[in-house]
N, C-alpha and C positions, 0 to 999 in steps of 0.2 A: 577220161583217156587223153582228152585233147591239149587238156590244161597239163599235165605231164610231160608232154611231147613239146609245148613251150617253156615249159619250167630248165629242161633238159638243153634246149637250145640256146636259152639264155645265160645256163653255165658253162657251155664250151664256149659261146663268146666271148664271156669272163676271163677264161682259160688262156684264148688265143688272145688277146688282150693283155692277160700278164706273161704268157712266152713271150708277146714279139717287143715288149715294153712301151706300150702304147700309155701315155701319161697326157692327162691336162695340166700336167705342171710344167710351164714353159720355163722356168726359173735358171739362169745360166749357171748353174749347179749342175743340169741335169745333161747338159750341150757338150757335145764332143766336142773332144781337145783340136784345139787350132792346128795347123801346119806346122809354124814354130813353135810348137805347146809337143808335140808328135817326135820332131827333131832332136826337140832339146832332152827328154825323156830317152829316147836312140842313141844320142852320142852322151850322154851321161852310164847309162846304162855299160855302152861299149867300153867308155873312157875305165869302168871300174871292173872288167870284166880278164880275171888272170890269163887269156889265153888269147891271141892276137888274132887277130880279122875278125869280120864277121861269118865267114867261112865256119871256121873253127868250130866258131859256138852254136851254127845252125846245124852241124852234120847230124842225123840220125845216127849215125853209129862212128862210133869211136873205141880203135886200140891201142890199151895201156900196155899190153904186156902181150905175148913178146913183143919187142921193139923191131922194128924191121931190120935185115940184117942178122939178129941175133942167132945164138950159137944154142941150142937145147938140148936134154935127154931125150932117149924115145920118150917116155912120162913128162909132159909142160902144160903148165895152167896160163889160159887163156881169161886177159880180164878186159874190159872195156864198162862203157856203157851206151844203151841203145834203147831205141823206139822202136815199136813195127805194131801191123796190125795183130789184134789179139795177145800183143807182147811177146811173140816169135820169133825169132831171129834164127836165120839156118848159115850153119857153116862148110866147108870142106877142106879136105887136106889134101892138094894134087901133089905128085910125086912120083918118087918108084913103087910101082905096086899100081893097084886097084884105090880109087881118094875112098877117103874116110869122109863119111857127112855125119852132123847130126843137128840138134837142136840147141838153143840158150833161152832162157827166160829173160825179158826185160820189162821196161815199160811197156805200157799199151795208149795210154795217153803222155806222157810226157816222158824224157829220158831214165833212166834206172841203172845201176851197175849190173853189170853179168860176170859170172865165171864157170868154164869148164874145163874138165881135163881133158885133153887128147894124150890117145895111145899109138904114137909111130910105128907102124911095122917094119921097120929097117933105115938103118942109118943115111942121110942124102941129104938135098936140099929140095926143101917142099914150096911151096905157094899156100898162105895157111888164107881162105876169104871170109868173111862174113859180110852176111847182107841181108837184105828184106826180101820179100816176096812180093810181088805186085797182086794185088786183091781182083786188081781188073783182067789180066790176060797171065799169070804168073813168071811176068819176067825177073830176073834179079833187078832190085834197086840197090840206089846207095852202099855199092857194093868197096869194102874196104879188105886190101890184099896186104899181106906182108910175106918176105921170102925171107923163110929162115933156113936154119942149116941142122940136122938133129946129128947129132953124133951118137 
């Protein structure tokens, strides 16, 4: 039994040894990238990236369509792309009426595209959001609003 119970401990130490990248290879191969090693990878990365700031390319959620401003039917397809936990993203429709909420699929680890349809209950101009959920106390994050108009 005893020899077991060392056998056992010797392979999670293994384990936690290969999660945490524990190496005897000192080799400047294996050394993380310098400050200007870091920088230069940042503003190369930025320099080639179609969309301006770094704002931009960090937001969790981003909408394509409609464009803020824009003019819709009651029936309009909302597209962007977004992250959230478990790949959820909730939206609403404030306006005249009662808001419409519902759901989108996205990423869950890294960005993804979304699309859904909204159904206007009456012609106005709405507040369309979307946004995350906070995992910790469920406040909105990264909340992105556009005011359109549905005819």
């Amino acid at each position: 039994m005893r020899r077991h119970g060392i056998t056992i401990i010797g392979v999670g130490l293994a384990l936690v040894g290969l999660v945490t990248g524990c190496s005897s290879d000192d080799s400047p191969e294996s050394a993380a990238p310098t400050t200007s090693e870091s920088s230069a990878v940042t503003a190369a990365t930025t320099a080639a990236s179609p969309m301006s700031g770094a704002a931009a390319t960090d937001a969790a959620i981003t909408l394509s369509a409609p464009a803020n401003g824009a003019t819709v039917g009651r029936s309009f397809v909302v597209r962007g792309s977004g992250v959230a936990f478990e790949g959820t993203l909730l939206w609403s429709l404030d306006g005249p009426g009662e808001p419409i909420t519902g759901y989108a699929s996205a990423g869950s680890t890294q960005k993804q595209p979304f699309q859904f349809t909204v159904e206007a209950r009456e012609a106005g101009t709405y507040k369309l959001t979307v946004y995350r959920e906070s995992a910790a106390d469920g406040a909105r994050t990264d909340v992105v609003e556009h005011t359109i108009t549905v005819r």
